[in-house]
N, C-alpha and C positions, 0 to 999 in steps of 0.2 A: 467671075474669074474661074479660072481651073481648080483651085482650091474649093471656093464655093459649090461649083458641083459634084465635087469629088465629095465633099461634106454630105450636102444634099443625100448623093446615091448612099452612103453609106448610114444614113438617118431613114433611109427607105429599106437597106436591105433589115437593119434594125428591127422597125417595124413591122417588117413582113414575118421573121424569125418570130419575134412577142406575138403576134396574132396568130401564130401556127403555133407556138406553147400553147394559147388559151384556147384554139379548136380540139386540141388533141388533148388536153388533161379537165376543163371544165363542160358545163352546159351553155351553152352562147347561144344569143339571138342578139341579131341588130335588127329594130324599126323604123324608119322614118320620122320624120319629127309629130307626124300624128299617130304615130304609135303601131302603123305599119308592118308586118315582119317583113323583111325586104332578105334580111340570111338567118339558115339557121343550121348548126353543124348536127354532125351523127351523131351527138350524145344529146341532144333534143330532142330527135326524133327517136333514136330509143326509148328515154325515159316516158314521155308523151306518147307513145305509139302512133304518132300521125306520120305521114311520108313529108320530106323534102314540099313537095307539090301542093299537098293538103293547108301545109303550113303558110306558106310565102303570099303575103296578100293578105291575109288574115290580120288580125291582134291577136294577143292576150287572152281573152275572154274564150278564145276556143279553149283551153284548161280551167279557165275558173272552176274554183270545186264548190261555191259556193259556202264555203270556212268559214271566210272572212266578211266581213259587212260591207258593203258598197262605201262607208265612210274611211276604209281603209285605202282602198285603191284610190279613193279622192287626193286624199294625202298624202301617198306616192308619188301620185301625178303633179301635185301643186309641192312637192319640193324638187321634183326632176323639169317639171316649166319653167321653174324657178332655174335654172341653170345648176342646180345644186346634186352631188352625189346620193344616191338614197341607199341604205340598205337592210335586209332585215329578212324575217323567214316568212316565207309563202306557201302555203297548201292549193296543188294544183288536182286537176281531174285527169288523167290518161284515156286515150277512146274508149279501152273497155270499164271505162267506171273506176277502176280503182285512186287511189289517192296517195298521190306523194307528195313528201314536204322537199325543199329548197332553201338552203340560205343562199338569198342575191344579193349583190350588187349592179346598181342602175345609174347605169352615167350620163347624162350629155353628154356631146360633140357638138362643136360649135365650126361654121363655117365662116370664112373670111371675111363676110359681114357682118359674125358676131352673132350671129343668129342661129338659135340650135336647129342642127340640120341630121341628127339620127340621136338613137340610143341606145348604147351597146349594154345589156346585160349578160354578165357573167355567175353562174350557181354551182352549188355543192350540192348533191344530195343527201339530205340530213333523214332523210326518211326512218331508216335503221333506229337512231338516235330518238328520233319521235316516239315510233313503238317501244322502244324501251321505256322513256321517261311515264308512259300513258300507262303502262302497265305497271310501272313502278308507283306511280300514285294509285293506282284499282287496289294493287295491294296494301297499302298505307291505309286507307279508307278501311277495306276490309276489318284488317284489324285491329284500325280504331273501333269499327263496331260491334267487331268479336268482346275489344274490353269492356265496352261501354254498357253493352248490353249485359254482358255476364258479373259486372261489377268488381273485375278482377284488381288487384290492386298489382303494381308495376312499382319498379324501380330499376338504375343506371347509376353505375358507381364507377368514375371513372381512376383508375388504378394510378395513374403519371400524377394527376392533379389533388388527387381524393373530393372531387365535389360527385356528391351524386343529386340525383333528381327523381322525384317520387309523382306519381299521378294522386287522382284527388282520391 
């Protein structure tokens, strides 16, 4: 009926608007159901330093930074086969070697036989976030071992509560 496609177009134009938010404010890649890059927007290929072209055809693996252990990406893969949303943070390579982190999400798409027919990932980059938290533990360390070493005795009195805490 007239309704029905008028519905239709307008769950299309929908669609189209949602997928042009997610080009323009995240990092996106679609793959094929074998993992394929088949699209990838300009904040991928920025982040990545690879072109459009370099990318498309490819996997994944062209950023591996090798971070993570091969039993990680297994398990990625076997809850996204699994039909299931995955998500979680990933350390990639960029062509000139450097490394940046990502939090993803990885979805299936499923095709009208029900069978998964792509996989759109969508990311942040958490990179910033990374190097902070990394140097914020160098420094904790440190000066655990400045006390440790030097045998200084510490204490924390907390003023609201009055409990304090004493090292050994």
């Amino acid at each position: 009926t007239v309704e029905d496609i008028t519905e239709q177009q307008k769950l299309k134009i929908e669609n189209s608007a949602l997928l042009n938010t997610i080009r323009a404010k995240f990092i996106m890649s679609i793959t094929n159901a074998r993992g394929d890059i088949v699209e990838v927007n300009d904040s991928f290929c920025e982040i990545s330093q690879y072109s459009r072209e370099e990318l498309i055809g490819c996997n994944h693996r062209i950023v591996n930074s090798g971070v993570h252990p091969t039993s990680f990406f297994s398990g990625v893969w076997q809850t996204i086969a699994n039909g299931k949303s995955w998500r979680g943070e990933i350390c990639n390579r960029a062509k000139d070697g450097s490394l940046y982190w990502v939090d993803s999400v990885i979805t299936p798409f499923f095709n009208s036989a029900g069978k998964i027919d792509r996989y759109i990932s969508i990311r942040t980059d958490i990179t910033a976030r990374k190097k902070s938290e990394a140097e914020l533990l160098s420094e904790k360390q440190y000066f655990a071992s400045v006390i440790e070493g030097t045998g200084a005795g510490t204490w924390e009195w907390n003023v609201k509560t009055g409990h304090t805490r004493f090292n050994e």
